[in-house]
C-alpha positions in Angstrom: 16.8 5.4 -23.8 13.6 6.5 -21.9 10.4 4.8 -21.2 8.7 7.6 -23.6 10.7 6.2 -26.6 9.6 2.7 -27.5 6.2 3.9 -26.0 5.8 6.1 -28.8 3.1 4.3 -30.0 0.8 5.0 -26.6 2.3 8.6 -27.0 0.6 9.0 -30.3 -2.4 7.3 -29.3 -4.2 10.6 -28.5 -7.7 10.9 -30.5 -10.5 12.0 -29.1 -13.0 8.8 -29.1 -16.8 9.1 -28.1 -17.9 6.6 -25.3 -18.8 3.3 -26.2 -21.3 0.8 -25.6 -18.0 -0.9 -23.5 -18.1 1.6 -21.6 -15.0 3.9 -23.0 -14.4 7.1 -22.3 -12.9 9.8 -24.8 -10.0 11.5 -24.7 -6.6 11.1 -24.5 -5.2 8.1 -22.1 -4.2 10.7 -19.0 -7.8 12.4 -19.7 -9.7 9.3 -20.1 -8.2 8.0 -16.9 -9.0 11.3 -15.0 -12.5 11.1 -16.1 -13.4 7.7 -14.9 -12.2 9.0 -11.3 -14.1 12.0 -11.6 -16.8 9.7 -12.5 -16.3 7.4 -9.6 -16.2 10.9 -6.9 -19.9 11.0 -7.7 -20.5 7.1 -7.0 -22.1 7.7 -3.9 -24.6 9.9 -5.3 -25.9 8.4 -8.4 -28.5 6.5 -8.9 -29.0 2.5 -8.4 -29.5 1.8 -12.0 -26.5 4.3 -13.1 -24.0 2.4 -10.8 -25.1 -0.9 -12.1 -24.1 0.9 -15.3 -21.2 1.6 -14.2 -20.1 -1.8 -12.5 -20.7 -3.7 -16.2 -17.7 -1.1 -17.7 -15.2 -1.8 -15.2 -14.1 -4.6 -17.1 -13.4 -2.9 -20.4 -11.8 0.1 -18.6 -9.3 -2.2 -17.2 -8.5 -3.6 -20.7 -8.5 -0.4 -22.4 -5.8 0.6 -24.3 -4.8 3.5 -23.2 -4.8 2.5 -19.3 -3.3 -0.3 -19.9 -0.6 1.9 -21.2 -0.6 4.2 -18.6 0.3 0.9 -16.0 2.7 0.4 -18.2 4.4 3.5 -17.4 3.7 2.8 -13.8 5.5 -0.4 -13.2 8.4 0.8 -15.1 8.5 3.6 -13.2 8.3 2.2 -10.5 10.8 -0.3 -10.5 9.4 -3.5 -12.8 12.9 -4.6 -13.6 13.5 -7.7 -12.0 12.7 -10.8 -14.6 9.4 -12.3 -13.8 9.0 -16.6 -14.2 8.8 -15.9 -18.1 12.6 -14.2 -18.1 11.1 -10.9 -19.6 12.3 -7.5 -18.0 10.3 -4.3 -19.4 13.5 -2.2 -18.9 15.0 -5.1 -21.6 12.2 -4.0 -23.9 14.2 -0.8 -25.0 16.4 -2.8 -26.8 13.2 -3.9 -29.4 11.4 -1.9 -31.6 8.8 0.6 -30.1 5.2 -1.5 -30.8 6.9 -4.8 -28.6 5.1 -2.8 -25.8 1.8 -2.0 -28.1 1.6 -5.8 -29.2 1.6 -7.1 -25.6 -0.6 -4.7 -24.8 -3.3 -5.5 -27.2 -2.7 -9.3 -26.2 -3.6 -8.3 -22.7 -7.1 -6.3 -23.7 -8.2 -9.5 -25.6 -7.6 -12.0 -23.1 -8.8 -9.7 -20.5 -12.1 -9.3 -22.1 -12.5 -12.9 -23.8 -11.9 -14.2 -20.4 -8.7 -16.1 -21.9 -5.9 -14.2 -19.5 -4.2 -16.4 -17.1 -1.6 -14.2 -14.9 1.3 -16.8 -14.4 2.6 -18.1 -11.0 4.2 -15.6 -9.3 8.0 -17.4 -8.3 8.9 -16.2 -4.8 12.0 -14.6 -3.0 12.7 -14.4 0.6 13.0 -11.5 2.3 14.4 -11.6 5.8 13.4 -9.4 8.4 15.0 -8.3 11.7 13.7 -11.0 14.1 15.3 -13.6 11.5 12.2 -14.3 10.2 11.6 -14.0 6.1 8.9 -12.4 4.3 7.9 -14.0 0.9 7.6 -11.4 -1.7 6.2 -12.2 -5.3 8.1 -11.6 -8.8 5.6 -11.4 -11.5 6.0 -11.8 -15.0 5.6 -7.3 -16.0 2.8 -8.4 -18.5 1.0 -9.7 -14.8 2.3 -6.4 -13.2 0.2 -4.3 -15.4 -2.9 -6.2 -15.3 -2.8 -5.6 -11.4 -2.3 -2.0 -11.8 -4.5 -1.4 -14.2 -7.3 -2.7 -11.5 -6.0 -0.9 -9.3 -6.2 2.5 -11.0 -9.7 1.3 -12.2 -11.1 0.1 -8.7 -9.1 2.1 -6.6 -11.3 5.6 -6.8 -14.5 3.3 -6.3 -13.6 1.5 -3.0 -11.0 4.0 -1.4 -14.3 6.7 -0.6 -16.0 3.9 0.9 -13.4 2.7 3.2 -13.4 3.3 6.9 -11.8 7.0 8.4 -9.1 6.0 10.4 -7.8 3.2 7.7 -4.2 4.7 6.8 -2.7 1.7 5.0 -2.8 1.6 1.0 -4.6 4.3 0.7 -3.9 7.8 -1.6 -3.1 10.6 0.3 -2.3 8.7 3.4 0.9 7.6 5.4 2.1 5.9 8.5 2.7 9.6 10.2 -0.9 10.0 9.4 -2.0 7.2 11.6 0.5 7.9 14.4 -0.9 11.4 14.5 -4.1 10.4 14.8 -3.7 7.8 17.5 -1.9 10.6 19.6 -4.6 12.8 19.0 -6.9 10.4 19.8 -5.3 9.4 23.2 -5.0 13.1 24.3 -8.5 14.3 23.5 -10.0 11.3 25.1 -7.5 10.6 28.0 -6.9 7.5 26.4 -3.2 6.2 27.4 -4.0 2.3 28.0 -2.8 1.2 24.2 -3.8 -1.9 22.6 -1.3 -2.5 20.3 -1.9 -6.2 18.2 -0.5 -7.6 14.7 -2.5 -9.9 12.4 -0.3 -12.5 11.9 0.6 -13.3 8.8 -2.5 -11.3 7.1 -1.7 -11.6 4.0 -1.4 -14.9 3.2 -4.2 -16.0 5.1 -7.0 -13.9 3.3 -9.7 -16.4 2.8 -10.3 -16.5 -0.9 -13.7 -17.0 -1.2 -14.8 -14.1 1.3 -13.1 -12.3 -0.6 -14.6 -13.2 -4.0 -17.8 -12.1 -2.3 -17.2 -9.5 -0.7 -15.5 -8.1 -4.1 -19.1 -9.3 -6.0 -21.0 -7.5 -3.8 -19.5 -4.3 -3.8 -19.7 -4.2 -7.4 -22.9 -6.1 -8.7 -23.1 -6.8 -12.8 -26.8 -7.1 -13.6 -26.0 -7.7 -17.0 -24.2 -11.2 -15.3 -27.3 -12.7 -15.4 -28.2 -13.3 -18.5 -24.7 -14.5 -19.3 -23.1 -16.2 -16.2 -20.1 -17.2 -18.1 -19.3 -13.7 -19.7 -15.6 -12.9 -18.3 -16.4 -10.2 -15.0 -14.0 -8.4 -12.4 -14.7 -10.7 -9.8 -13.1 -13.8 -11.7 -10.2 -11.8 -12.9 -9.3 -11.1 -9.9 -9.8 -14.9 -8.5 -7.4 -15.8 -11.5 -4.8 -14.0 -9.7 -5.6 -15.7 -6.3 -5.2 -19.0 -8.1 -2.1 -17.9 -9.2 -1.1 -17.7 -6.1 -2.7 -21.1 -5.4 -0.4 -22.3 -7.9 3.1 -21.2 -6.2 2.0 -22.1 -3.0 1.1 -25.9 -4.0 5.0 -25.9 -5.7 6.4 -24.4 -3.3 4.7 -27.3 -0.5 4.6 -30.0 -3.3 1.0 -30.1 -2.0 -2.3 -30.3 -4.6 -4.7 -29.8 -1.4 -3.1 -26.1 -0.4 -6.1 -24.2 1.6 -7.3 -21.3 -0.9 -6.2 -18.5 1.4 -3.8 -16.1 0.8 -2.6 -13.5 -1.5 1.0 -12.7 -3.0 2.7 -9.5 -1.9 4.6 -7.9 -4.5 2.4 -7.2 -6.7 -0.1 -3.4 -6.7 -3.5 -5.6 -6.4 -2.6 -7.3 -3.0 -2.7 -4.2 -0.8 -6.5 -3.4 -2.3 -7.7 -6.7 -1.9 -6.8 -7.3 2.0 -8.4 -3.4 2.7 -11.2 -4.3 0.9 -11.6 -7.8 3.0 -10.5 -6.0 6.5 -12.5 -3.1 6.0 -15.9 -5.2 5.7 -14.9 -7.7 8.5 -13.0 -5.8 10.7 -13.3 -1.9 10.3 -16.8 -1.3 9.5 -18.2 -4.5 12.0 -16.1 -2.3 14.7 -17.7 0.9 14.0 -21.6 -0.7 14.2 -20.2 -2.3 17.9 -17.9 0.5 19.0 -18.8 4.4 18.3 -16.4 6.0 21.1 -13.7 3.5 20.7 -11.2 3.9 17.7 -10.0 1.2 15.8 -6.9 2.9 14.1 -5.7 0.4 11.6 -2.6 0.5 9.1 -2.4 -2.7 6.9 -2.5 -5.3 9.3 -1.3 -3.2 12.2 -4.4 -1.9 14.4 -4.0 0.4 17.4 -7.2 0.7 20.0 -6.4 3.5 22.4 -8.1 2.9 25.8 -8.6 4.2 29.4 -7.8 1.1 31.3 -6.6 -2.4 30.8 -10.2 -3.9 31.2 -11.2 -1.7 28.2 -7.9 -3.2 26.3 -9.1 -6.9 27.1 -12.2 -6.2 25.9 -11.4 -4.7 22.8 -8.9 -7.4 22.3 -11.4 -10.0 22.3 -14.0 -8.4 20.4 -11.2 -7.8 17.7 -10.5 -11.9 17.9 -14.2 -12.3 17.3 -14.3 -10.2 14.3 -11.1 -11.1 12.0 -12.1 -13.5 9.1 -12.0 -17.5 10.0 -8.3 -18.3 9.7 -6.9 -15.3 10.9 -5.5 -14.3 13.9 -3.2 -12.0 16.2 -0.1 -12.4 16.9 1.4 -11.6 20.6 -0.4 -12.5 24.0 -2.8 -9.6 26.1 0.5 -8.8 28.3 1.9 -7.9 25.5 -0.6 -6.0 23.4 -1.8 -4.0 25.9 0.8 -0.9 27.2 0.1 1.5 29.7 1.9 4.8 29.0 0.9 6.7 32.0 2.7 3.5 34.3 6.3 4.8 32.0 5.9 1.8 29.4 7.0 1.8 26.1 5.1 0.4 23.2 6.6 0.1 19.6 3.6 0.9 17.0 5.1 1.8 13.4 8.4 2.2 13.5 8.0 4.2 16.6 8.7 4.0 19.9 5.8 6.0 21.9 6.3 6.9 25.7 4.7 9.5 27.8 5.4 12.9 28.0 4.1 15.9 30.4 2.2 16.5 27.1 0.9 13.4 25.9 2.5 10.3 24.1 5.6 11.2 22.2 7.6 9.4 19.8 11.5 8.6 19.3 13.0 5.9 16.5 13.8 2.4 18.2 17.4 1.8 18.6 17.0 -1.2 15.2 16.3 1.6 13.0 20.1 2.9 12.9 20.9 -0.6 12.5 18.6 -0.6 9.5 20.1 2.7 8.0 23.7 0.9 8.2 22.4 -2.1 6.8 20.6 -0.7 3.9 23.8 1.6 2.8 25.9 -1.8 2.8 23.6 -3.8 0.7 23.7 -0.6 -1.5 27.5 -0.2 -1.5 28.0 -2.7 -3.4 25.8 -1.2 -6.2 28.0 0.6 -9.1 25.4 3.7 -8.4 26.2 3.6 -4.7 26.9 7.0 -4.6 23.9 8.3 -6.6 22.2 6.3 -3.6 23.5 7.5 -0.9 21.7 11.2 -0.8 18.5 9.9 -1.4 18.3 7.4 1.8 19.6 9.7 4.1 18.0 12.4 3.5 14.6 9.6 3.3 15.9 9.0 6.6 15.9 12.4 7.8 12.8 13.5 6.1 11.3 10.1 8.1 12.1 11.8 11.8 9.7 14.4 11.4 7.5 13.2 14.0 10.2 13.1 16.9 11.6 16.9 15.9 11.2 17.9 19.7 12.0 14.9 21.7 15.4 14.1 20.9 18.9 15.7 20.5 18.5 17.1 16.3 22.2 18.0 16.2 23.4 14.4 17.5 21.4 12.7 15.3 22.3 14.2 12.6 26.2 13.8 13.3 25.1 10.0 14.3 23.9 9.6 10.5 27.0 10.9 9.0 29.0 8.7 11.5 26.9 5.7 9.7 27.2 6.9 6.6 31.2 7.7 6.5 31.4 4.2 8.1 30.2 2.4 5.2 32.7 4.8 2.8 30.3 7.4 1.6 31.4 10.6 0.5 29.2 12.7 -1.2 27.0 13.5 2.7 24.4 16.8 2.5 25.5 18.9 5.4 24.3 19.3 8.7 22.2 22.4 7.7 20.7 20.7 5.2 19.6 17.7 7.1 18.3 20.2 9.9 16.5 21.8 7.2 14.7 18.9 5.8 14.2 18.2 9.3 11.9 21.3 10.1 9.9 20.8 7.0 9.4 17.2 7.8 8.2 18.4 11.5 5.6 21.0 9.9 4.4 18.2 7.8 3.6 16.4 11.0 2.2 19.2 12.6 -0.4 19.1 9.5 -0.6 15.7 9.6 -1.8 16.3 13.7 -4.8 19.0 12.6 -6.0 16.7 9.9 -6.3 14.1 12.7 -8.1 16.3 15.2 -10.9 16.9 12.1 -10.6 13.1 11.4 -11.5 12.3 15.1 -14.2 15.1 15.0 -15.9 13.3 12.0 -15.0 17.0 9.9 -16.3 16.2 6.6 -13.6 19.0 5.0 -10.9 17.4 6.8 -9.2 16.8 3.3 -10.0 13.2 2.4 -11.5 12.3 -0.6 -11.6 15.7 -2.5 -8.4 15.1 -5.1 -7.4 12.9 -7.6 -8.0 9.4 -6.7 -3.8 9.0 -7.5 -2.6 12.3 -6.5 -1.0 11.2 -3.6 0.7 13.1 -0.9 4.8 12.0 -1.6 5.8 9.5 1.5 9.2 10.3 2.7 11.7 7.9 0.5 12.7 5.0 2.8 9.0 4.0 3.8 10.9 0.2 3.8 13.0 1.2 7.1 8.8 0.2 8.7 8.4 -2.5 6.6 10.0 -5.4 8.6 12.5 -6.6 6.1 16.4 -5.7 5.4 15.8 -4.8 2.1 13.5 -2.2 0.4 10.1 -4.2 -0.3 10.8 -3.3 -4.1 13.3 -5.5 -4.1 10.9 -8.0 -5.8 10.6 -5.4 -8.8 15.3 -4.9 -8.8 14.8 -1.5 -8.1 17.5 -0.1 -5.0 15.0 1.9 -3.0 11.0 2.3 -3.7 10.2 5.8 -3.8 6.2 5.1 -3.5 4.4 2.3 -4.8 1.4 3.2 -3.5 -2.0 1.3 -5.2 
């Protein structure tokens, strides 16, 4: 039984209804969705007192009805399966009658806009990573799940136009490739080969909560606030959530005095809130000190291209100076700091970039195979193993784009099958057809490249913010083989493989 069946009630839920004084749009719950980001395109051009207006219905759009439906359908869609601390699974919810969903749902709008919603502590599963390491990734109650989305989809169209250029992580329309391409093009326009390559460490859970909190109230001022301080707002639903987290991490440490930093990952709201603290500490304060130096950032992965080492300490120290109190880098300035044209290598990615007669150029690190292998043996032992199989090879395939003309196409290929075969698949595409996906993946790339020549140019038609706020470009399957961590990062939600869970 489908999603669309025992959401029959949201299905139905189709009138036309005129705006409100909460700030509700009419239409049906697609169309009412499509015209608040339409609405939020023309954000940067309205006037003061029309943008107060519409900071004061961001509230009631998140509890709406109809969007909360349509998170619904995104975090079952997107995986929402695994049990959260209150042993519910939406998948489970097929099994009840069709308004279970529409009751919840309702539940959620009141508390939302009463001020009564507590998300619950997120429990918390450990993910490990290559260098042995573990990542904690959050499993939230799917009641919690939607909330977060339904931010997200609210929020998301008002911030993302703001944020810095050459910000690739989180963001609609943009990938990893996208970033790569642009720090290549970057590097050979500018003769810029000296790379500083650095890593906030741990960035997510050390986000400072209370920067945050005002950064997230001063993007979005609520004039009406002030005549009723206590009235439920955005800024304090989304604290609720970094209490939450609060919550876990004092079980977890059996601690009352936990610092209020951090945020969980697992979740759709995490990946908005540490762009929208990073982009005001970091990106932004880098562009008032630095015009003709790039600050290439993805997530908590930043990339300075330079023209000497001196330039790579300096930029290395001016980025020390500018991350939030708390944070910090990971790695030393030997190691941040590569010089291609000397024939050194420096991992950025999930790539291994070198220099070339033509510039830097990119092959997949040798732990990437290992990755591949691994993943099609934790999936083996799935009963839909071979449904699986197809989809994260050719994931990995389509993922090589970027490397079409360094390496050996033909051995590669026959080195996939060679994993795949060892780990007792059968059902493998063909050579041709992995060749084939190949090619279109490299023409992608070869977009991907001119959109980053117009990007460094400052082109204002270079593509970015003229579509739907959430009509994003489809990442290659298998964005996880990047990730850090032996699983798929859905894992938190029981799904095999994450498709795109992009905010």
């Amino acid at each position: 039984m489908s999603l669309d069946t025992y959401l029959r009630p949201y299905r139905n839920y189709r009138r036309a209804v005129p705006p409100g004084p909460q700030g509700r749009l009419g239409g049906d719950r697609h169309e009412i969705l499509r015209r608040h980001e339409k609405e939020c395109k023309r954000y940067g051009r309205l006037p003061a007192d029309e943008r107060r207006s519409l900071h004061s219905k961001l509230l009631s759009r998140i509890a709406d009805t109809s969007l909360l439906g349509i998170a619904v359908e995104h975090v079952f869609e997107n995986g929402g399966g695994a049990p959260g601390p209150n042993g519910q699974r939406l998948a489970d919810l097929r099994t009840h009658r069709g308004n279970t969903v529409y009751r919840e749902i309702t539940r959620l709008k009141r508390g939302i806009l009463d001020g009564s919603y507590r998300p619950s502590p997120p429990r918390i599963r450990e993910i490990p990573k290559p260098n042995g390491q573990t990542r904690p990734i959050a499993i939230f109650n799917w009641q919690d799940l939607v909330v977060q989305r339904s931010i997200v989809q609210i929020v998301q169209p008002l911030v993302d136009p703001t944020l810095a250029r050459l910000n690739f992580g989180f963001r609609p329309r943009r990938d990893r490739n996208d970033a790569v391409a642009t720090a290549i093009e970057t590097a050979n326009r500018d003769e810029r080969f000296v790379w500083l390559a650095a890593d906030i460490q741990d960035a997510f859970g050390t986000v400072p909560h209370d920067d945050l909190i005002d950064l997230i109230d001063a993007r979005f001022p609520n004039t009406e606030l002030r005549n009723a301080p206590d009235a439920p707002n955005l800024p304090d639903l989304i604290a609720k959530f970094l209490e939450a987290h609060l919550r876990t991490m004092r079980g977890r440490n059996r601690s009352s005095d936990a610092p209020r930093r951090g945020i969980s990952q697992g979740g759709g709201l995490s990946p908005l809130l540490l762009n929208i603290l990073l982009d005001a500490t970091l990106d932004q304060a880098w562009l008032a000190r630095h015009q003709d130096l790039h600050l290439i950032r993805y997530a908590d992965d930043l990339l300075i291209p330079c023209r000497s080492r001196e330039e790579g300490l300096d930029a290395l120290h001016t980025l020390r100076e500018l991350l939030p109190g708390g944070m910090r880098l990971k790695g030393t300035p030997e190691n941040d700091i590569t010089d291609l044209r000397a024939g050194e290598t420096v991992e950025w990615l999930g790539w291994d970039v070198s220099m070339a007669n033509e510039g830097p150029v990119l092959r997949p690190p040798e732990w990437k195979w290992t990755r591949l292998e691994q993943q099609l043996r934790l999936e083996r032992e799935s009963g839909d193993f071979p449904l699986y199989v197809p989809d994260i090879v050719q994931g990995f395939v389509a993922h090589l784009g970027p490397c079409y003309e360094q390496v050996d196409r033909e051995a590669c290929v026959r080195r996939i099958r060679r994993i795949a075969n060892g780990v007792g698949a059968e059902e493998i595409p063909e050579v041709s057809e992995f060749l084939e996906l190949w090619g279109q993946s490299h023409r992608r790339f070869q977009d991907q490249r001119q959109l980053a020549r117009d990007r460094i140019h400052g082109d204002p038609d270079d593509g970015e913010g003229g579509g739907d706020g959430f009509a994003d470009r489809q990442p290659p399957r298998l964005d996880w083989l990047d990730e850090g961590s032996l699983e798929p990062s859905s894992i938190a939600c029981g799904c095999p493989f994450n498709p795109t869970d992009i905010p």
